[in-house]
C-alpha positions in Angstrom: 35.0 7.6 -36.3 32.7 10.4 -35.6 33.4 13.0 -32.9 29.8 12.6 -32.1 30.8 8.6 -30.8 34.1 9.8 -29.2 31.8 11.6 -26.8 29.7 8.2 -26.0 26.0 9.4 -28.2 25.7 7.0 -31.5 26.6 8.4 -34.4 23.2 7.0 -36.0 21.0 9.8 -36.9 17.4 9.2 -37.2 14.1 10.9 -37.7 11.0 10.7 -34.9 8.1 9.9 -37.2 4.8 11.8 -36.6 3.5 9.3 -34.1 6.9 9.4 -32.3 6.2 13.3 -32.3 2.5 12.9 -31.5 3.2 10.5 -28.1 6.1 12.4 -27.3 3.7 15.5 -26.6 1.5 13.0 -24.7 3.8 12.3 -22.9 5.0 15.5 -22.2 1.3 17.0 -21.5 0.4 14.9 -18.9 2.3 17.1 -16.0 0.3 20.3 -17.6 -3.0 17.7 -17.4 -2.0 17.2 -13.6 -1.2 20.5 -12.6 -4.2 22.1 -14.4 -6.3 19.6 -12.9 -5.3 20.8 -9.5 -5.8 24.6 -10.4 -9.7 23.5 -11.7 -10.1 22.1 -8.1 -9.4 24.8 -6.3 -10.8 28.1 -8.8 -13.9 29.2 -7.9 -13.8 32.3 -10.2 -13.4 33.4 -14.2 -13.1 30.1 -14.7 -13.3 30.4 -18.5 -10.6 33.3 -18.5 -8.1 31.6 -16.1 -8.5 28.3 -17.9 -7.5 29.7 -20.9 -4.8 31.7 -19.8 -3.3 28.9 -17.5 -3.8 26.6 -20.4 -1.9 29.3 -23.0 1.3 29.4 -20.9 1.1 25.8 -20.4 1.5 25.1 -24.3 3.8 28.4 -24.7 6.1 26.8 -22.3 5.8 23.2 -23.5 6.1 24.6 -26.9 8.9 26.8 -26.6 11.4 24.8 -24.1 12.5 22.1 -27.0 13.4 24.6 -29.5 16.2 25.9 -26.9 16.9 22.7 -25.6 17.2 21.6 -29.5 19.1 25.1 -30.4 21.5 24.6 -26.9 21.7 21.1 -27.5 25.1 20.2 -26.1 25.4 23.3 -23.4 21.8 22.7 -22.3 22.4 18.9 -21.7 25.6 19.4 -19.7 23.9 21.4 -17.4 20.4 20.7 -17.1 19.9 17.0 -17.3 21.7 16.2 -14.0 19.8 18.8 -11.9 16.2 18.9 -13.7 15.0 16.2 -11.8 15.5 18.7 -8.5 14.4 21.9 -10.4 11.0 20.6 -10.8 11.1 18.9 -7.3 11.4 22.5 -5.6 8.9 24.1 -8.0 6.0 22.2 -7.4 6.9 20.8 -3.9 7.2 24.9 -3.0 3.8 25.7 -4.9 1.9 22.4 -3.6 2.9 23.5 0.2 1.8 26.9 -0.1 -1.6 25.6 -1.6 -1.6 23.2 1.6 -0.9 26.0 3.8 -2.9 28.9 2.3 -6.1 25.9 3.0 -4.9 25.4 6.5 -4.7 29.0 7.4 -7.9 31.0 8.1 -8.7 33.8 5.7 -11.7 35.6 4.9 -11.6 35.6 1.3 -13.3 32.4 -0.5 -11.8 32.8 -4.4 -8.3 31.4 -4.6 -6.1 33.0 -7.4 -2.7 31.4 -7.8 -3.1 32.3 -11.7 -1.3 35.4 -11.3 1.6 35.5 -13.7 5.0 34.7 -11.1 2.8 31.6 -10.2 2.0 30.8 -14.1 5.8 31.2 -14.9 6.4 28.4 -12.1 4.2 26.1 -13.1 5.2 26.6 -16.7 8.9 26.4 -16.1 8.1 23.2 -13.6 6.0 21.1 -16.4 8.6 21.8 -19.2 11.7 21.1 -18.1 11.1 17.7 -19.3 10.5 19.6 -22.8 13.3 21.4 -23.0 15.5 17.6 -22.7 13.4 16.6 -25.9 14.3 19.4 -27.6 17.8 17.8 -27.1 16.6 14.6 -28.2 15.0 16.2 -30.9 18.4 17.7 -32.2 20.2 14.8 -31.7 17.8 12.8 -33.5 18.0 15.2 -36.6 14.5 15.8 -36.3 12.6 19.1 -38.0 11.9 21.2 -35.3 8.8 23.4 -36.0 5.9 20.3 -36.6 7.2 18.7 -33.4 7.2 22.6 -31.7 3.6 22.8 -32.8 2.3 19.2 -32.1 3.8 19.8 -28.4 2.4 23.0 -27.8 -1.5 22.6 -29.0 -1.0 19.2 -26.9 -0.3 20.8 -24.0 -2.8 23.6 -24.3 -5.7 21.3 -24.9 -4.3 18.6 -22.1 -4.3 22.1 -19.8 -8.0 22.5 -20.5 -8.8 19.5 -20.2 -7.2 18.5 -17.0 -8.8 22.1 -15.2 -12.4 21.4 -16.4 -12.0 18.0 -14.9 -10.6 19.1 -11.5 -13.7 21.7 -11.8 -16.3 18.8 -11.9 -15.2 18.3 -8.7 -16.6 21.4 -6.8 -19.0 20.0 -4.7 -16.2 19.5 -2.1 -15.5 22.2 0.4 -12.8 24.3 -0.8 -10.8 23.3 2.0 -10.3 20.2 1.2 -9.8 20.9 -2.5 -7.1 23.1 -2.2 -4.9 20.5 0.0 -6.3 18.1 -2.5 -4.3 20.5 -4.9 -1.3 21.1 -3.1 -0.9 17.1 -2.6 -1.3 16.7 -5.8 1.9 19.6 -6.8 3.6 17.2 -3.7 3.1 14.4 -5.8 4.7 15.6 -8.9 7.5 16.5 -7.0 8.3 13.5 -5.3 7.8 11.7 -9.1 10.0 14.3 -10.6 12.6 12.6 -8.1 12.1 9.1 -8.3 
């Protein structure tokens, strides 16, 4: 009897095909797809630059959070699983009601920028916690780390892009109402990250 079963995880090791890999970073792109499509609704500005660079972290983070949660397997687990449902919660429910407010409030400036790096780094962390428990599942399942890394990653990026040049089709709102549009959305990701 395997240690491995002792603890209550099979001792059956298998390997995710490459169509397991390839709708496992589906899956896991969609929040980037969400979140980025909120940012295109609400950037007015270097739309090219920031989509890029919010689309870059996006697959950084995606792309980088299994290979700790595969190289941490066990400590990561212990620790993270019970509470990443919450983590994410307060991440995007913090970031979606400062979008709400910041479109309530008067200000005089018109361009938004909540692509400065602390915001980035939320966002990122936010989307991939859920990548960081594949990485788990990933070690567990005996799996080769760097394809799936890479698969993950460049979905990500390009799910990034494509979810901000969708929310920029969407510009003939006022900006107003696009920015709470945003931050319900960020709302709505964290009430999902909960349920």
């Amino acid at each position: 009897m395997c240690l491995i079963n002792i603890l209550g995880i099979d001792c059956l090791r298998w390997k995710l095909s490459l169509a397991e890999v390839i709708f496992l970073a589906i899956a896991l792109g969609i929040d980037c797809c969400v979140v980025s499509f909120s940012q295109g609704l609400i950037f007015t500005s270097s739309k090219v630059q920031n989509s890029l660079k919010l689309a870059f972290v996006m697959g950084v983070f995606q792309g980088g959070m299994p290979v700790i949660g595969y190289i941490f397997a066990n400590l990561v687990s212990k620790y993270v699983e019970a509470y990443s449902q919450w983590l994410v919660f307060a991440i995007f429910m913090i970031l979606g009601l400062k979008f709400i407010i910041e479109a309530l409030v008067k200000k005089e400036e018109q361009n938004i920028c909540c692509l400065g790096w602390a915001c980035l780094i939320s966002m990122g962390i936010a989307t991939s916690i859920d990548a960081l428990v594949s990485g788990v599942s990933l070690s567990f399942s005996d799996t080769k780390l760097l394809v799936p890394t890479l698969i993950i990653g460049f979905a990500s990026f390009v799910m990034s892009l494509i979810g901000f040049w969708s929310g920029n089709l969407f510009k003939k709102f006022s900006s107003k109402f696009l920015e709470i549009l945003g931050g319900l959305i960020l709302c709505g990701l964290a009430i999902k990250a909960i349920i």
